[in-house]
C-alpha positions as CSV (number, residue, x, y, z in Angstrom):
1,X,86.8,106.2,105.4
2,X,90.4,106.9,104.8
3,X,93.3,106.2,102.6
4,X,96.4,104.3,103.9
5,X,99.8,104.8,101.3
6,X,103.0,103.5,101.9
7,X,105.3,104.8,99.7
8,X,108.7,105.1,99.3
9,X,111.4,107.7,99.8
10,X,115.3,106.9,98.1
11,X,118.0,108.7,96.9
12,X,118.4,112.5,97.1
13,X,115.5,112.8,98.7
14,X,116.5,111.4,101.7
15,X,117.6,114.7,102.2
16,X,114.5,115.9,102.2
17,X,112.9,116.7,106.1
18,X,109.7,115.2,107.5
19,X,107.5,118.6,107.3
20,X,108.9,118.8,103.7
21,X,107.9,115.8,102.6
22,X,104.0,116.3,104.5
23,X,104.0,119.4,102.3
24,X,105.0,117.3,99.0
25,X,102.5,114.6,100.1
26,X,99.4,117.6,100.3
27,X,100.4,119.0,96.7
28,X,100.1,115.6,95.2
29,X,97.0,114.6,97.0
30,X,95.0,117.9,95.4
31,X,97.0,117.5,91.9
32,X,95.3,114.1,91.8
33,X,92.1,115.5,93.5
34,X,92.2,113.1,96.4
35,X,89.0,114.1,98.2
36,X,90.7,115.3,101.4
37,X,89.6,117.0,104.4
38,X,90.4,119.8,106.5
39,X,90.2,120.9,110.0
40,X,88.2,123.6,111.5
41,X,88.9,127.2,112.1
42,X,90.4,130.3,110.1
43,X,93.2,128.5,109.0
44,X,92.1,124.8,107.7
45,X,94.9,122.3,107.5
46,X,94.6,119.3,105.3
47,X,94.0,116.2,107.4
48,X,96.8,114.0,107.2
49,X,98.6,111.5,109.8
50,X,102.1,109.6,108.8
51,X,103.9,106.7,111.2
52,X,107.1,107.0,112.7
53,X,109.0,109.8,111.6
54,X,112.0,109.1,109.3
55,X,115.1,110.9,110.3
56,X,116.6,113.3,107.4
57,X,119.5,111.1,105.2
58,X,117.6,108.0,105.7
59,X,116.2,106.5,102.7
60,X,112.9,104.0,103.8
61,X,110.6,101.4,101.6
62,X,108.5,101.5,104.3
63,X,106.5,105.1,105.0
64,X,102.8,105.6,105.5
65,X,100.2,108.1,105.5
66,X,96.6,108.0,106.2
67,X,94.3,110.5,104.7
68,X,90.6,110.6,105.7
69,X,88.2,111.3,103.0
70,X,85.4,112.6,102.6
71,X,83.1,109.8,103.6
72,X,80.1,110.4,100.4
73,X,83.2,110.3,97.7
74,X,83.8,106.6,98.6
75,X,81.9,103.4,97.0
76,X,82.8,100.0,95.9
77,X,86.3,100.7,96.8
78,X,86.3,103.6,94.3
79,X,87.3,107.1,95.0
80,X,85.4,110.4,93.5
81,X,88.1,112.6,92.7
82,X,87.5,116.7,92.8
83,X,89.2,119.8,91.6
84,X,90.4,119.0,87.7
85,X,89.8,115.5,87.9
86,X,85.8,115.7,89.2
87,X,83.8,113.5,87.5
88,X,86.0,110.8,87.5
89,X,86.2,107.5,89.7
90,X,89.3,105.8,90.6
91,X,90.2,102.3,91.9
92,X,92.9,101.6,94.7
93,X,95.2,100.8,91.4
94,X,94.4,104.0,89.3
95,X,95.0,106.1,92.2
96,X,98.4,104.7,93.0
97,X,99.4,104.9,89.5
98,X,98.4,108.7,89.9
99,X,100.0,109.4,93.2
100,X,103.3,108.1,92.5
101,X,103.2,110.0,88.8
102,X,102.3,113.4,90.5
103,X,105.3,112.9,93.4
104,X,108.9,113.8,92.7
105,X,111.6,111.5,91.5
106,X,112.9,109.3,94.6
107,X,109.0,109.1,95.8
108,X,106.8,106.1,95.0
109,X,103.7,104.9,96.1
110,X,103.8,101.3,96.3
111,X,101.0,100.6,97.8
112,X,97.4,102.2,98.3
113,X,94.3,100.9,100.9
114,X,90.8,102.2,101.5
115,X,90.0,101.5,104.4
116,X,87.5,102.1,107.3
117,X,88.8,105.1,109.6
118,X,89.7,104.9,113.4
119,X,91.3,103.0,115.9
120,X,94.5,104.0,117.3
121,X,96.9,106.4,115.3
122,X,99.6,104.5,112.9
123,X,102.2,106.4,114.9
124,X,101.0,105.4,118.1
125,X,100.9,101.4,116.8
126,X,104.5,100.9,115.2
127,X,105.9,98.6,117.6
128,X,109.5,98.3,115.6
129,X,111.1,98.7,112.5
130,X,113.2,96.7,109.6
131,X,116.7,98.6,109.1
132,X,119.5,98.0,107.0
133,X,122.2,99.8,107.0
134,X,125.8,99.7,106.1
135,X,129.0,100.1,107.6
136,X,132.1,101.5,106.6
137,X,135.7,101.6,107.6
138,X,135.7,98.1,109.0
139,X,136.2,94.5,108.3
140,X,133.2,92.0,107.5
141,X,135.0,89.2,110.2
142,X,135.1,92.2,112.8
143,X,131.3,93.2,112.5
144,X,130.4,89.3,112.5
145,X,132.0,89.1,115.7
146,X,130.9,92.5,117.1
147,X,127.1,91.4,116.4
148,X,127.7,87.8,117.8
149,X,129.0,89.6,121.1
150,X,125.8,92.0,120.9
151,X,123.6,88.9,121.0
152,X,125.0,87.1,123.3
153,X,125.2,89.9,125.6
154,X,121.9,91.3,128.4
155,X,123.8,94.4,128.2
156,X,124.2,97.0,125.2
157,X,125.0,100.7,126.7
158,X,124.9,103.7,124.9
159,X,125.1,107.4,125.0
160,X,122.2,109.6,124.6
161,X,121.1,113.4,125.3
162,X,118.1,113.4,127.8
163,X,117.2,116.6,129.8
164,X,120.0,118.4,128.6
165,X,122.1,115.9,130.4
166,X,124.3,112.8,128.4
167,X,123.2,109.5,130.2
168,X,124.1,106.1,129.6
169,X,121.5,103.4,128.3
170,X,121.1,99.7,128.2
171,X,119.3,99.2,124.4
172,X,119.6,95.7,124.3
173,X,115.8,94.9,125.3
174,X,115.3,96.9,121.8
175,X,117.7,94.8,119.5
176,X,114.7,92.3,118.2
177,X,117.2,91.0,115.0
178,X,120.3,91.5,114.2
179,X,122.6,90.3,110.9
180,X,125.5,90.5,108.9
181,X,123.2,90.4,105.3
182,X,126.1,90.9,103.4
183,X,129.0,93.4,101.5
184,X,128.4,96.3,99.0
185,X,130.9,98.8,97.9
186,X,129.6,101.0,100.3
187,X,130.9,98.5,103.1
188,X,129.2,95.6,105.0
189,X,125.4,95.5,105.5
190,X,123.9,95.3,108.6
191,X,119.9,93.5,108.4
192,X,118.5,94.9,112.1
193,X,114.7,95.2,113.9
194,X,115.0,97.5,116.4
195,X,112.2,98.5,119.0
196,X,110.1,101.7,118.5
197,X,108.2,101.3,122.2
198,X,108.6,102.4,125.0
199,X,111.0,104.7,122.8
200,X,112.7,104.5,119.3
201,X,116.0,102.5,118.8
202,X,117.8,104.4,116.2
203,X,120.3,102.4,113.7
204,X,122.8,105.1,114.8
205,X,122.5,104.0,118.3
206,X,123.3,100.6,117.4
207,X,125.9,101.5,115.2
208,X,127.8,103.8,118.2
209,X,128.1,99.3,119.9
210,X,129.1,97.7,117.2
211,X,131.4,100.1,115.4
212,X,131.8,103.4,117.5
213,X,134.6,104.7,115.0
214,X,132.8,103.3,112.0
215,X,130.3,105.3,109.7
216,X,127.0,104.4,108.5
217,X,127.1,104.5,104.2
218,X,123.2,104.1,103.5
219,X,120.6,103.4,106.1
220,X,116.9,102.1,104.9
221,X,114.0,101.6,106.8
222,X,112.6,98.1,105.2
223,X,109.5,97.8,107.8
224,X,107.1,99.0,110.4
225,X,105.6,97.0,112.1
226,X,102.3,97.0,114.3
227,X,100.2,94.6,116.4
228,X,96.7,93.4,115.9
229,X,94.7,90.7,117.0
230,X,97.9,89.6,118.6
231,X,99.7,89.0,115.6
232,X,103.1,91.2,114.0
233,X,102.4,92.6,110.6
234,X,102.5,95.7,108.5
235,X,100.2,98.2,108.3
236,X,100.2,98.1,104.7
237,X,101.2,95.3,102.4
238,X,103.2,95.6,99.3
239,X,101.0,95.6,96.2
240,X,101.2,92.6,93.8
C-alpha cells in the first residue's frame, strides 16, 4: 500500500528547491509517524517518489508524493502510526490534518489517498499541466492578440539549450489551452495547459512567444494531469 498527497507549495516557499522540499516532506512524515519505508544497504533512504518536478519561484496547488507503507500498518483505510504517535490509528482525514500541521507555513496538504501500490511512476504518467501565470510590462489588448495569433498559428518557435548548443523549437504541438483569465496588479493573467510528453513545456517558454520583453509576476502550477483507462484526470482529487 502507499500514500498519495497532493499538497501545496505558495509564497516564500517557492523559493524553496525540489531536494529541499523532499527533505521537509521526510521530517514531517516521521514527526507524524507515517509508517514509511526504506531502502536497502548501509545507508537507508526513506522511500518516497513526487511527480513532475516544480521549478524553484514557482508556486503550485498541484504537487504530489507517494509514500509506500509498510503493508501490516494498513486496515480499513486506517494508518498505524510509529515513533511518538504508536499506538494510535489514523483515517485519510486525521492524517492530512496532521501533515499539513507538522509542514511549514506556505505548505498544505490538501489532499491525502491510500491506495494500492504500483503501476507506473506518477512522474512517468503526467501527461501536462494547468499553469497560470502572469505578465507584466504589457497591455491586456496586446496579450489577447498575441495568444489569438499563437492559436491560430502550426508554428510556435523558441529558443532552448540542448547539447550545449542553442537550437530553435516548434512548441506549438504542446500548447493544449491557452487564455487571457484576467488582470491583477501584478499584470495580466495568463490560464495555459501545456504538454509534459515527449518533454516539459515550461510557462517560460511560452512566455519568451507571447511577450519576449515581458516578465512573468507569479507562475502557479493549477494541475497535473495523467491518463487512465483512456480518460484525463488528476492523480489526486481535491478533498471536500
Amino acid at each position: 500500500m502507499r500514500l498519495r498527497i497532493r499538497f501545496s507549495k505558495t509564497g516564500k516557499v517557492r523559493f524553496v528547491g525540489h531536494r529541499d522540499v523532499a527533505r521537509i516532506m521526510e521530517r514531517a512524515l516521521r514527526r507524524v509517524g507515517v509508517p514509511v519505508t526504506y531502502s536497502e544497504g548501509f545507508s537507508p533512504r526513506l522511500k518516497m517518489s513526487f511527480g513532475l518536478a516544480l521549478p524553484t519561484c514557482y508556486e503550485s496547488g498541484a504537487e504530489y508524493l507517494d509514500v509506500p507503507l509498510e503493508s501490516e500498518s494498513v486496515e480499513h483505510q486506517t494508518i498505524a502510526c510509529v515513533g511518538w504517535a504508536k499506538g494510535e490509528r489514523r483515517n485519510e482525514q486525521q492524517m492530512q490534518i496532521a501533515l499539513s500541521e507538522a509542514l511549514p507555513e506556505g505548505f498544505e496538504v490538501i489532499a491525502l489517498r491510500v491506495e494500492p501500490s504500483g503501476g507506473v511512476s506518477l512522474q512517468e504518467s503526467v501527461m501536462s499541466c494547468g499553469w497560470e501565470f502572469d505578465i507584466r510590462g504589457i497591455k491586456p489588448s496586446q496579450v489577447e492578440e498575441k495568444v489569438e495569433q499563437v492559436l491560430s498559428s502550426t508554428t510556435v518557435e523558441v529558443e532552448r539549450k540542448k547539447k550545449n548548443e542553442l537550437v530553435r523549437e516548434n512548441i506549438r504541438a504542446g500548447i493544449m489551452h491557452l487564455s487571457v483569465v484576467g488582470e491583477s496588479e501584478r499584470g495580466v493573467i495568463i490560464g495555459t495547459e501545456l504538454a509534459a510528453k515527449p518533454r516539459v513545456i515550461r510557462p517560460s517558454e511560452l512566455l519568451s512567444a507571447l511577450a519576449p520583453n515581458s516578465e512573468i509576476g507569479v507562475a502557479r502550477r493549477t494541475h497535473q494531469w495523467i491518463e487512465q483507462d483512456g480518460q484525463r484526470i488528476e492523480p489526486l482529487l481535491l478533498s471536500n
